[in-house]
Structure formats: structure tokens, C-alpha cells
C-alpha positions in Angstrom: 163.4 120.2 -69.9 161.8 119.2 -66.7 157.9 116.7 -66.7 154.7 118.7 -66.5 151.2 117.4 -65.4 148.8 119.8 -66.6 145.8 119.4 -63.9 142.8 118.4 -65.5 141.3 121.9 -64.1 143.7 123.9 -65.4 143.3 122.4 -68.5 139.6 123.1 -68.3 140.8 126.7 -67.6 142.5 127.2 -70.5 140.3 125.9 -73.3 137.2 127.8 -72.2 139.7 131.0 -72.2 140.7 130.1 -75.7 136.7 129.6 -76.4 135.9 133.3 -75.0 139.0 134.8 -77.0 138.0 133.0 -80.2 134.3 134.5 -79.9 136.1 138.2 -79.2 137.8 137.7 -82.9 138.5 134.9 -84.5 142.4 133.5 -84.1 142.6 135.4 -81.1 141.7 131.8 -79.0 144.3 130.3 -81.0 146.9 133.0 -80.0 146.0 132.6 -75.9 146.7 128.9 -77.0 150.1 129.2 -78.1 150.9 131.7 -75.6 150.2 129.5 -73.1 152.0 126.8 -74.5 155.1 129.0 -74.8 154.7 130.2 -71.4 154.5 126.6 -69.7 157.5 125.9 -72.1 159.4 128.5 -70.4 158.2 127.1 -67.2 159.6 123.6 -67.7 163.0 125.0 -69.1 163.5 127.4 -66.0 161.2 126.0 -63.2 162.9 127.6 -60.4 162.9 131.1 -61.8 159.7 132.3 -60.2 159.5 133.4 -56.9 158.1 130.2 -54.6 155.0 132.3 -52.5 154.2 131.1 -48.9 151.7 128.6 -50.7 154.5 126.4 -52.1 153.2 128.0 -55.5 155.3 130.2 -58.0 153.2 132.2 -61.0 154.5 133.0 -64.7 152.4 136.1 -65.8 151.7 135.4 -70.0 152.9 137.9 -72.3 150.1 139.8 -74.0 146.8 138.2 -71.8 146.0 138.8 -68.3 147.0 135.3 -67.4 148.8 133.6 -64.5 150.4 129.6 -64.8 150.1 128.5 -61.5 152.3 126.2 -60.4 154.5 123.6 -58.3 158.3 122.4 -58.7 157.3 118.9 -56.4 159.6 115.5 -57.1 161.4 116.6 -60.5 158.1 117.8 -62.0 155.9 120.4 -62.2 152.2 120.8 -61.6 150.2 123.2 -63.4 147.8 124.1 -60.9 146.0 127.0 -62.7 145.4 129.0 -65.9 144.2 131.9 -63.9 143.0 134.9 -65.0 144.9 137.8 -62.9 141.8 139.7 -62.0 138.9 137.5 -61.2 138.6 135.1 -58.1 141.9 135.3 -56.8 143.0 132.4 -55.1 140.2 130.1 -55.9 142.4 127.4 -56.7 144.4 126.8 -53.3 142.7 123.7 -53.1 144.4 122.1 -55.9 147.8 122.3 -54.3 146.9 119.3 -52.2 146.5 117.1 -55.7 150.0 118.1 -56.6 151.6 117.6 -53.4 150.1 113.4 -53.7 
């Protein structure tokens, strides 16, 4: 299984997702959590799966929430960019890509 580096961000991202789920109903927060887990799992195990985008960026859509993993296959590791949700603010974290590519 191939490194990840969660950005600090994208951490950030995905915990106050998990907050708003968990007020919807409880143990829903907990399910974004694991799914998330599971879906950067899949990430590290197949990296190069996912189309690359013009960006340098390739997306895993999560099974069951509106959610993008954004990220980059840099060096023998990936960089989680993003926890994005697919609808809002689209592409507000281009500037992030810089970090990764350090």
C-alpha cells in the first residue's frame, strides 16, 4: 500500500463533515468517517486508478455521500488535497496543490 499525507485542510474538511452528519442523526458522522477511511484506503491500494485531470489531481467519488478525495500520486505518495463536497465551491482548493507538489 502506497504513504498518504492527509493535508491538514482536508483533515479539517472531514471532521466538520462528520460533525454536520452526526447532528443530522446520530452515527451517521461516524459512518462519513469510515467511509472516508475506506475510500482513501482504496486510494492508497490503487493510486493510479483515477483519471489524472489537467490539474495534476485525480478524485475518488465516496460511496453513499456526496464526497470527492482529492488527490496527488507525487514521489511514491499521495496527498490528500481535499474532502470536498461535490456540489459546493468547486475548485476552492486548487491552491493546495502547490503544498503537495513541495
Amino acid at each position: 500500500m502506497i504513504p498518504a499525507t492527509i493535508l491538514h485542510e482536508a483533515e479539517v474538511e472531514m471532521w466538520d463533515a462528520v460533525a454536520y452528519y452526526e447532528n443530522q442523526s446520530s452515527g451517521l458522522g461516524l459512518d462519513f468517517e469510515a467511509e472516508v477511511e475506506r475510500s482513501v484506503d482504496t486510494v492508497k491500494r490503487f493510486p493510479e486508478r483515477w483519471p489524472l485531470r489537467e490539474d495534476g489531481t485525480r478524485r475518488y467519488l465516496t460511496h453513499c455521500f456526496p464526497y470527492l478525495v482529492v488527490y496527488m500520486y507525487l514521489r511514491k505518495r499521495i496527498w490528500i488535497i481535499a474532502i470536498a463536497h461535490c456540489k459546493r465551491r468547486p475548485g476552492y482548493w486548487r491552491n493546495r496543490i502547490k503544498t503537495a507538489e513541495q
